[in-house]
C-alpha positions as a Markdown table, in Angstrom:
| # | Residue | x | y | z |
|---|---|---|---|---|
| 1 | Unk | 0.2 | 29.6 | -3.1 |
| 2 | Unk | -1.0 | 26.1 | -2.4 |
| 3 | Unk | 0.7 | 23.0 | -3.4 |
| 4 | Unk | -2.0 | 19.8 | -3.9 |
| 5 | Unk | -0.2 | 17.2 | -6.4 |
| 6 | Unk | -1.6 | 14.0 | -6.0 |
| 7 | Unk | -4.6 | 12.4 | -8.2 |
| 8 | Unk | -7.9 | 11.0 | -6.9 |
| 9 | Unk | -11.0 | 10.6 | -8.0 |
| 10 | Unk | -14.6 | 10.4 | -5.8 |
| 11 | Unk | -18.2 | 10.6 | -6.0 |
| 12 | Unk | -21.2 | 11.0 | -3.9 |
| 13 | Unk | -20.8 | 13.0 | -0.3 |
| 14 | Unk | -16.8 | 12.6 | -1.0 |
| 15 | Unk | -17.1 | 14.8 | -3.9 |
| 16 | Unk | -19.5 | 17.2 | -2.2 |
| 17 | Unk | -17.1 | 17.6 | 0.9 |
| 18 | Unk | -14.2 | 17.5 | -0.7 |
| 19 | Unk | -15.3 | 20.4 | -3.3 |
| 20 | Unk | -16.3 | 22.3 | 0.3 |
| 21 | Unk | -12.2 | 21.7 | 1.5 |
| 22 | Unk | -11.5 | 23.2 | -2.1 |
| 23 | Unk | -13.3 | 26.3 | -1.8 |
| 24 | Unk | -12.6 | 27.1 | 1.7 |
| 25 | Unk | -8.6 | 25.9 | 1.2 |
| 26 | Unk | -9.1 | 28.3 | -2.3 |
| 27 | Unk | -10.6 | 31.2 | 0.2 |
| 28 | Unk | -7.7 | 30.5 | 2.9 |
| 29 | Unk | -4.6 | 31.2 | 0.6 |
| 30 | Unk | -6.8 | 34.0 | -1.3 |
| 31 | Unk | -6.3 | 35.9 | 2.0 |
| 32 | Unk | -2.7 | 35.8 | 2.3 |
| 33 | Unk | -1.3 | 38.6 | 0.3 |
| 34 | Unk | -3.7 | 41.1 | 1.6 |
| 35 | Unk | -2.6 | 40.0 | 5.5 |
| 36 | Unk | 0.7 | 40.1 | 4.4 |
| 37 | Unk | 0.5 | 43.6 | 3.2 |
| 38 | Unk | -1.1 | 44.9 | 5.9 |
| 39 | Unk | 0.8 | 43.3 | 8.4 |
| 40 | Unk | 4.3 | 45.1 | 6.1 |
| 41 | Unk | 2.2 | 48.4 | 6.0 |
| 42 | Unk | 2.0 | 48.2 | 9.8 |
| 43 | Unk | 6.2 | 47.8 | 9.9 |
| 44 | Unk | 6.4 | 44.4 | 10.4 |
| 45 | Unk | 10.0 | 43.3 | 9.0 |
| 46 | Unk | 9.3 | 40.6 | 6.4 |
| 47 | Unk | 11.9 | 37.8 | 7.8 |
| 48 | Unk | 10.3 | 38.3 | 11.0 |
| 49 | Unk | 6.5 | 38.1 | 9.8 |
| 50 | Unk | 7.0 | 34.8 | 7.9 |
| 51 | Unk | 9.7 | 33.4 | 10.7 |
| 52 | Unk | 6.6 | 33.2 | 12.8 |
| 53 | Unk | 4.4 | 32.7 | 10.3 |
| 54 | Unk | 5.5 | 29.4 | 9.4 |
| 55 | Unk | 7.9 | 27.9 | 12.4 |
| 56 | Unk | 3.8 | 28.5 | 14.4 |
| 57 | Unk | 2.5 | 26.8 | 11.2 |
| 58 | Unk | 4.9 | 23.8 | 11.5 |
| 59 | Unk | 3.9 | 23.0 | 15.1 |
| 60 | Unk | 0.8 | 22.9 | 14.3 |
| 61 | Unk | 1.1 | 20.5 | 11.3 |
| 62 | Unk | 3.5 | 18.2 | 13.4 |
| 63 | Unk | 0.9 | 17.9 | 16.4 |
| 64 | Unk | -1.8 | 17.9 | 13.8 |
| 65 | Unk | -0.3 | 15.1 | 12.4 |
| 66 | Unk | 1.6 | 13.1 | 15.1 |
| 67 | Unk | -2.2 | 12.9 | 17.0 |
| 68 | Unk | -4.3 | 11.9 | 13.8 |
| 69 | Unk | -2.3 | 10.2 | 11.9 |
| 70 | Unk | 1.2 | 9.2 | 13.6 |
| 71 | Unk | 2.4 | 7.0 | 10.5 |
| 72 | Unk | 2.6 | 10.2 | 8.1 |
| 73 | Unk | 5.5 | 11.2 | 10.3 |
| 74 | Unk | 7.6 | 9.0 | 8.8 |
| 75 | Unk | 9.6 | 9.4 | 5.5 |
| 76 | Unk | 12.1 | 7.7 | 3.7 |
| 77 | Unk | 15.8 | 9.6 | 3.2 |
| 78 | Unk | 14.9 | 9.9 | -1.0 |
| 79 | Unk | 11.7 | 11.1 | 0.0 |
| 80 | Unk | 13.3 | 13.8 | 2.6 |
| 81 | Unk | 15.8 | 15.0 | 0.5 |
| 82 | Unk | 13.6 | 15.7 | -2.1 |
| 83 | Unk | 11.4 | 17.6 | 0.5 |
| 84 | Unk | 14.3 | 19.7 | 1.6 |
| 85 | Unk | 15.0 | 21.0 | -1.8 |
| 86 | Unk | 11.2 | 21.6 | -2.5 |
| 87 | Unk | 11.0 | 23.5 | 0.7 |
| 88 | Unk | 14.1 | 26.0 | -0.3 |
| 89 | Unk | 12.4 | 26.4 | -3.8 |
| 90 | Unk | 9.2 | 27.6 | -2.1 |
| 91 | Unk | 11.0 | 29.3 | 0.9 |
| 92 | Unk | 12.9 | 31.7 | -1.8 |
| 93 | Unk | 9.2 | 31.9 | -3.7 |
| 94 | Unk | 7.7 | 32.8 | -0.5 |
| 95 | Unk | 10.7 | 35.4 | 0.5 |
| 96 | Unk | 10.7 | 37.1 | -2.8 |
| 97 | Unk | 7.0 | 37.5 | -3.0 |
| 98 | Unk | 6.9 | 39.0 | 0.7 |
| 99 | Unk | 9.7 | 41.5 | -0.5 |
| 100 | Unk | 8.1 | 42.1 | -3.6 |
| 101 | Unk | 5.0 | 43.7 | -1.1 |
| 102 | Unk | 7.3 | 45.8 | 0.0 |
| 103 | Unk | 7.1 | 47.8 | -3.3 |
| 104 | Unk | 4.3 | 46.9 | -5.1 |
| 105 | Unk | 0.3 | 46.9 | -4.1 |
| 106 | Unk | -1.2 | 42.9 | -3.2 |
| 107 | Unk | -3.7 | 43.2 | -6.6 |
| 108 | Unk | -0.5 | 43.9 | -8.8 |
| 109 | Unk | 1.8 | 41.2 | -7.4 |
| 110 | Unk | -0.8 | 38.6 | -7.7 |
| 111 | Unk | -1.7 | 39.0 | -11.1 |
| 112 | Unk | 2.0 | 38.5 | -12.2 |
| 113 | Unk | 2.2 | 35.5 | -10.4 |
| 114 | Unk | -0.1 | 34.3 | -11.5 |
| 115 | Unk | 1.3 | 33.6 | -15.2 |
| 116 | Unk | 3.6 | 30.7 | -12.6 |
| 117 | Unk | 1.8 | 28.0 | -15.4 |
| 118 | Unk | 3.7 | 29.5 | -18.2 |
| 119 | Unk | 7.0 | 29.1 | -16.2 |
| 120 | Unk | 5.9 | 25.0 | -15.7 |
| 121 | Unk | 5.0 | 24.7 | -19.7 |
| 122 | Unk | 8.7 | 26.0 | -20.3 |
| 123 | Unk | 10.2 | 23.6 | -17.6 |
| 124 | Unk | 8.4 | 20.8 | -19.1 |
| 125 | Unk | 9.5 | 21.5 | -22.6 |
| 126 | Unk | 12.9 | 22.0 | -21.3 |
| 127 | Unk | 12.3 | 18.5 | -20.2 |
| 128 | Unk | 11.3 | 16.7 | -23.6 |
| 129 | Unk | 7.7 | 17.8 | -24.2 |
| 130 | Unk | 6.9 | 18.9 | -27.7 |
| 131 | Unk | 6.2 | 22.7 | -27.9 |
| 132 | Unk | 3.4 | 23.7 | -30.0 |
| 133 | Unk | 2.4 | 26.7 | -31.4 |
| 134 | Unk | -0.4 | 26.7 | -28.7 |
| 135 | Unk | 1.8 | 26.7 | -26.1 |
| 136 | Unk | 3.6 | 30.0 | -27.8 |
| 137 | Unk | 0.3 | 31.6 | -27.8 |
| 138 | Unk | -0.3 | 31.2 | -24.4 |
| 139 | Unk | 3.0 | 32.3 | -23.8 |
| 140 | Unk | 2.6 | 35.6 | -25.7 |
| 141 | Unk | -1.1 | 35.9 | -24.3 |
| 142 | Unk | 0.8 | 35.7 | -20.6 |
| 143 | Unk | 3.5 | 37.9 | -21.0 |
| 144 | Unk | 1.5 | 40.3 | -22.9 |
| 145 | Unk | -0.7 | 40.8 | -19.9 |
| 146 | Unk | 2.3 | 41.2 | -18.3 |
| 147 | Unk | 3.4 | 44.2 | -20.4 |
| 148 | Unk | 0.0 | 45.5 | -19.6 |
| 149 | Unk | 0.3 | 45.2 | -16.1 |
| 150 | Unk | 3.9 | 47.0 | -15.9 |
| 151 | Unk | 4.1 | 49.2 | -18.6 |
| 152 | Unk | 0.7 | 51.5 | -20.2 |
| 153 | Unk | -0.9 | 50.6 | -16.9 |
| 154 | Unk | 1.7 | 53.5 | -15.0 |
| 155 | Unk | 5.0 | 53.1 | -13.0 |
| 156 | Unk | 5.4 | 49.9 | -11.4 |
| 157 | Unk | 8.6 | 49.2 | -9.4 |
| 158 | Unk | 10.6 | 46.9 | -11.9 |
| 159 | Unk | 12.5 | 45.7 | -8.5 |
| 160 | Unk | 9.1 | 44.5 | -7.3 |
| 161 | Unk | 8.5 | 42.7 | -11.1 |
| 162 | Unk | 11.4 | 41.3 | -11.0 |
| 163 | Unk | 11.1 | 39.5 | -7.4 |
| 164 | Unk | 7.6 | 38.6 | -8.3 |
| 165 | Unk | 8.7 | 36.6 | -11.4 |
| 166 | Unk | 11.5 | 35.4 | -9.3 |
| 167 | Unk | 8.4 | 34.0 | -7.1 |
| 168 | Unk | 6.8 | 32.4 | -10.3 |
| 169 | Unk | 10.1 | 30.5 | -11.0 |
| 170 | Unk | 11.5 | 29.2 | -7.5 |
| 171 | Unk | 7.3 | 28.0 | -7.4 |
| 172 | Unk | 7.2 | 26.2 | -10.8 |
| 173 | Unk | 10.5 | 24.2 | -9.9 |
| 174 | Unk | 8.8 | 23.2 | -6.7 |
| 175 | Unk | 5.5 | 22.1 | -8.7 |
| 176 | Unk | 7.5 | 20.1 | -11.2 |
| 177 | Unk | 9.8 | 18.7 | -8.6 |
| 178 | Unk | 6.5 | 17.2 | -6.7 |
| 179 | Unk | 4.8 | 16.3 | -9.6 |
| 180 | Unk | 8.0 | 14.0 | -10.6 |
| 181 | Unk | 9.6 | 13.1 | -7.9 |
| 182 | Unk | 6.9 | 13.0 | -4.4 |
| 183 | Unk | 3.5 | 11.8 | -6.2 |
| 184 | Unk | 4.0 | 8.3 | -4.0 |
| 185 | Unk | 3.8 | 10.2 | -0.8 |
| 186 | Unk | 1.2 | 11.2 | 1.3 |
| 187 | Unk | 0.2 | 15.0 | 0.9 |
| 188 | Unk | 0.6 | 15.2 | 4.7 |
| 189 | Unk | 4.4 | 13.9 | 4.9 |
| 190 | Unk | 5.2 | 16.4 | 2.2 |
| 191 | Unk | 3.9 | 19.2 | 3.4 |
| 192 | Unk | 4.7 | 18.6 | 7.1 |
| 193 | Unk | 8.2 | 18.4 | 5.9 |
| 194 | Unk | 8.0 | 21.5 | 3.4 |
| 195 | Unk | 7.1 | 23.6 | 5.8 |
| 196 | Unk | 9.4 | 22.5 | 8.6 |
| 197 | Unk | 12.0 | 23.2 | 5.9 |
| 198 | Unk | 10.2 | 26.6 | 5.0 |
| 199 | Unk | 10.2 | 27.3 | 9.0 |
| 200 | Unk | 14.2 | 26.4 | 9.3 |
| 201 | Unk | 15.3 | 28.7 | 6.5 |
| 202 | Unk | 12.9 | 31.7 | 7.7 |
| 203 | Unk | 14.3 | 31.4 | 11.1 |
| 204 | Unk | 17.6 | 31.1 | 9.8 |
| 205 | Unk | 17.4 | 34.2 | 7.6 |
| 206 | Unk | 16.4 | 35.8 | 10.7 |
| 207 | Unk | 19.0 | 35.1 | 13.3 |
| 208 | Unk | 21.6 | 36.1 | 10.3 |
| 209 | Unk | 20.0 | 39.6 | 9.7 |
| 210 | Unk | 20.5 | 39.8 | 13.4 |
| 211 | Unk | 17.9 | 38.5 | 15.0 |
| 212 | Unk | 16.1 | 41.9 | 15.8 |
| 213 | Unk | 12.7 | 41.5 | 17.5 |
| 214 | Unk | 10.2 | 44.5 | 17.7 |
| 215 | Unk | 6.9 | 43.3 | 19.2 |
| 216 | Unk | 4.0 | 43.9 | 16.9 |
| 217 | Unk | 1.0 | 46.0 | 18.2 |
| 218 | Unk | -2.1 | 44.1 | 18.3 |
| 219 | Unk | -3.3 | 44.4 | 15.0 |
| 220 | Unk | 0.4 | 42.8 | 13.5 |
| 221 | Unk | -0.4 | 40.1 | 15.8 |
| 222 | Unk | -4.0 | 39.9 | 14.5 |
| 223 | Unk | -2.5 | 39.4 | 10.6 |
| 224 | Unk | 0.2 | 37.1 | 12.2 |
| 225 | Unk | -2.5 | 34.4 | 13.7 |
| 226 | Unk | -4.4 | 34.9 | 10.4 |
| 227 | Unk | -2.0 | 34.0 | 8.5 |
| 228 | Unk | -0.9 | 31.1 | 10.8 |
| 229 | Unk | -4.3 | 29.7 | 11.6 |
| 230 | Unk | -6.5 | 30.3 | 8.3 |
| 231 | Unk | -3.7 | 31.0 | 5.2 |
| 232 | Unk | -1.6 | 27.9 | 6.8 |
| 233 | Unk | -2.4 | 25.4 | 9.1 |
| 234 | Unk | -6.3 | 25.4 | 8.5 |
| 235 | Unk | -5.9 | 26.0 | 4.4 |
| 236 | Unk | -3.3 | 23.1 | 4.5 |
| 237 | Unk | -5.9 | 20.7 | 5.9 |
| 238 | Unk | -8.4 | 22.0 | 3.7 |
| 239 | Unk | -6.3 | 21.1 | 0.9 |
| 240 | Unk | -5.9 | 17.6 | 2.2 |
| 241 | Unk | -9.6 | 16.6 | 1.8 |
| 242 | Unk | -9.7 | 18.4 | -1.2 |
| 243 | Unk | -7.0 | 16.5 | -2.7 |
| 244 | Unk | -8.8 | 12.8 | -1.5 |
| 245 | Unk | -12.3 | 14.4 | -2.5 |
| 246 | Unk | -11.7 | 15.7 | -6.0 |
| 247 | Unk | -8.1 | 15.1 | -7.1 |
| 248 | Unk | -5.2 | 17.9 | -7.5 |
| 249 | Unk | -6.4 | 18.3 | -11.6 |
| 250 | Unk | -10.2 | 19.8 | -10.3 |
| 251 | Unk | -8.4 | 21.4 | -7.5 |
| 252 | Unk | -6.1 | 23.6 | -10.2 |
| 253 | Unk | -9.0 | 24.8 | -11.5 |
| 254 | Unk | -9.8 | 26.9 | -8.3 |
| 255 | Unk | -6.4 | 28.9 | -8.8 |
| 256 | Unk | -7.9 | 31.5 | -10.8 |
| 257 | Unk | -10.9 | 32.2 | -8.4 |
| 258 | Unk | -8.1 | 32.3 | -5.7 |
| 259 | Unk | -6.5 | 35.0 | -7.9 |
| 260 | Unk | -9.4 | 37.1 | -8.2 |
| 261 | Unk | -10.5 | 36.6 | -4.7 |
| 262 | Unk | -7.1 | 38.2 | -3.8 |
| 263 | Unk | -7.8 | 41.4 | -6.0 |
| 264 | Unk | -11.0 | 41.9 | -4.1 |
| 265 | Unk | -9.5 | 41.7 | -1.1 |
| 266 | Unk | -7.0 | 44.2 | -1.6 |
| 267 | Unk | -9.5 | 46.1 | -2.9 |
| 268 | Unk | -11.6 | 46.2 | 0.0 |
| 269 | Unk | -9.6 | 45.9 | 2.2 |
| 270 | Unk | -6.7 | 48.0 | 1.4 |
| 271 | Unk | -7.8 | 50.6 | -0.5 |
| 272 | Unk | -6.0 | 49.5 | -3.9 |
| 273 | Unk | -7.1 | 49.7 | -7.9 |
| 274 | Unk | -5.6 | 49.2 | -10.9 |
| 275 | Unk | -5.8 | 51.1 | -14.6 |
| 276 | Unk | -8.1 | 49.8 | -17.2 |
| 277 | Unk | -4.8 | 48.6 | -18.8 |
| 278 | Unk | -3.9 | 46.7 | -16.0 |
| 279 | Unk | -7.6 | 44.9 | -15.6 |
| 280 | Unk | -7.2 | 44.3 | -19.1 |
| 281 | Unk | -3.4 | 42.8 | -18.4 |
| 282 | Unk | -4.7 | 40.8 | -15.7 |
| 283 | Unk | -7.5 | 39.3 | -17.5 |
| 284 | Unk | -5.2 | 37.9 | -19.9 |
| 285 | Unk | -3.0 | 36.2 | -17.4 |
| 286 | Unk | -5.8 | 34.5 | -16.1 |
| 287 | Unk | -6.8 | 33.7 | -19.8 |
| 288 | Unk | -3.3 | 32.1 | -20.5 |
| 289 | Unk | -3.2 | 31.0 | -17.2 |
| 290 | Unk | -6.7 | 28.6 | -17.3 |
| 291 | Unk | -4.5 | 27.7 | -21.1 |
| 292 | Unk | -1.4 | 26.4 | -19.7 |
| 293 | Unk | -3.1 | 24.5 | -16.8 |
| 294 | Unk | -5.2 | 22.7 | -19.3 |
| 295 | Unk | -1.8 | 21.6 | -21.2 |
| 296 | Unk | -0.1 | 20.8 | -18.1 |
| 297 | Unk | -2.6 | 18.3 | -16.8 |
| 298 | Unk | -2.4 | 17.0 | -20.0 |
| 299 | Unk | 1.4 | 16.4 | -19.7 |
| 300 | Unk | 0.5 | 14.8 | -16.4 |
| 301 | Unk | -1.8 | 12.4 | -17.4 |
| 302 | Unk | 0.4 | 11.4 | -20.5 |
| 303 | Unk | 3.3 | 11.0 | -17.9 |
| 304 | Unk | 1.0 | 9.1 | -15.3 |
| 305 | Unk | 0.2 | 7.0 | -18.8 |
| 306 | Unk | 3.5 | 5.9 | -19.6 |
| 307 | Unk | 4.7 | 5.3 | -15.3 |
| 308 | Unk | 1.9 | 2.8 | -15.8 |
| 309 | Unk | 2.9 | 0.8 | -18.8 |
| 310 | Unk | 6.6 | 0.6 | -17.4 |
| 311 | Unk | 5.3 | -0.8 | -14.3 |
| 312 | Unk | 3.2 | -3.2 | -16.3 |
């Protein structure tokens, strides 16, 4: 799951680089939930793996940061509250997903959360926006993939369903609280803070459940530094110049290629498949996925639209 939200707009070698950072931020966080499987199927406990996971991911970002750019360090106490609440929002999305491994296969997982945009279209009407009969579609469309997924496709562990939607709703209140509230921040602050949040409730989590530590063999600690290096630290920078090269709106439109890039992974690299029901389920996710993104950056630019005229 990434998390680019601010707007820019860039031609020449910008563009060209900055669609480069898109693709290979798009290929880091395709990777996760295939290391993050494997690293469970090896017996990693799942408090432990993302403990490390992100308080390694934090230190990076802070040293990252503190040597390139020192200033981005520094945040406001609005702007840090709001952080803090964005980071519980995606710690709980990133806990349930990482239990929701724990019973059902990489592919399957990522294709329900992947209907997270219908989730934002409710929130938003929820919030005032008119709700057409397009937006129902796509809502039928989604959760009738859905249906496909869970139900002709074979037994799926409703447990597992049920965290993974969990996921899709503690993520869409994190996108709608940066989209309203953190869009005059720097993408660095944000996520710095984020994940230090992320990294204080992981390692929280962990001392509660006791704080048991079983060494991984070298191959958990292989997924462990993947995750870290490439699914983390490196795809967070990534997304930075992606953001400032082509703008969060062109950079949405990479989240279904990240989707199917995950299926091939787990594929090929963990021996997983899915029913012809559920190919056909997933396709229509990703169908009313591509739907309710191109209504929600509507939504944005209306609301970018009317911050302006108030300010003028």
């Amino acid at each position: 799951m990434s998390n680019s939200f601010s707007v820019a707009v860039r031609t020449g070698p910008t563009l060209w680089s900055g669609w480069a950072m898109a693709l290979f931020a798009t290929f880091s966080f395709s990777i996760a939930p295939p290391l993050t499987k494997a690293a469970l199927n090896l017996g990693l406990d799942p408090v432990t793996l993302l403990a490390l996971r992100y308080v390694a991911a934090a230190l990076l970002l802070l040293v990252t940061i503190w040597l390139t750019n020192r200033q981005n360090v520094t945040i406001d106490r609005r702007g840090l509250s709001i952080c803090i609440t964005a980071g519980v929002l995606f710690w709980l999305a990133v806990l349930s997903f990482t239990w929701a491994l724990t019973r059902l296969n990489a592919s399957l997982a990522t294709m329900i959360g992947a209907a997270y945009p219908l989730v934002v279209l409710v929130l938003l009407a929820l919030r005032g926006e008119h709700f057409t009969y397009r937006n129902i579609v796509r809502l039928i469309v989604g959760f009738g993939g859905i249906y496909l997924l869970i139900g002709p496709g074979g037994q799926v562990d409703i447990v597992g369903v049920l965290l993974v939607l969990c996921t899709s709703l503690m993520y869409s209140l994190y996108l709608v609280l940066i989209q309203w509230y953190l869009q005059a921040y720097q993408a660095q602050t944000v996520t710095l803070y984020v994940v230090s949040t992320i990294a204080i409730c992981m390692s929280g989590l962990w001392l509660a459940q006791g704080a048991v530590w079983q060494a991984p063999a070298w191959q958990g600690w292989l997924m462990i530094g993947l995750l870290v290096l490439v699914s983390t630290y490196l795809g967070q920078l990534a997304l930075f110049a992606a953001v400032r090269g082509i703008g969060s709106g062109q950079m949405a439109l990479l989240n279904p290629i990240e989707t199917l890039l995950t299926i091939i992974w787990s594929i090929l690299f963990l021996a997983e498949w899915l029913s012809l029901w559920q190919w056909l389920g997933g396709a229509l996710i990703l169908v009313s996925m591509l739907l309710a993104m191109r209504r929600i950056r509507r939504a944005q630019r209306i609301d970018w639209r009317a911050r302006l005229r108030l300010r003028l």
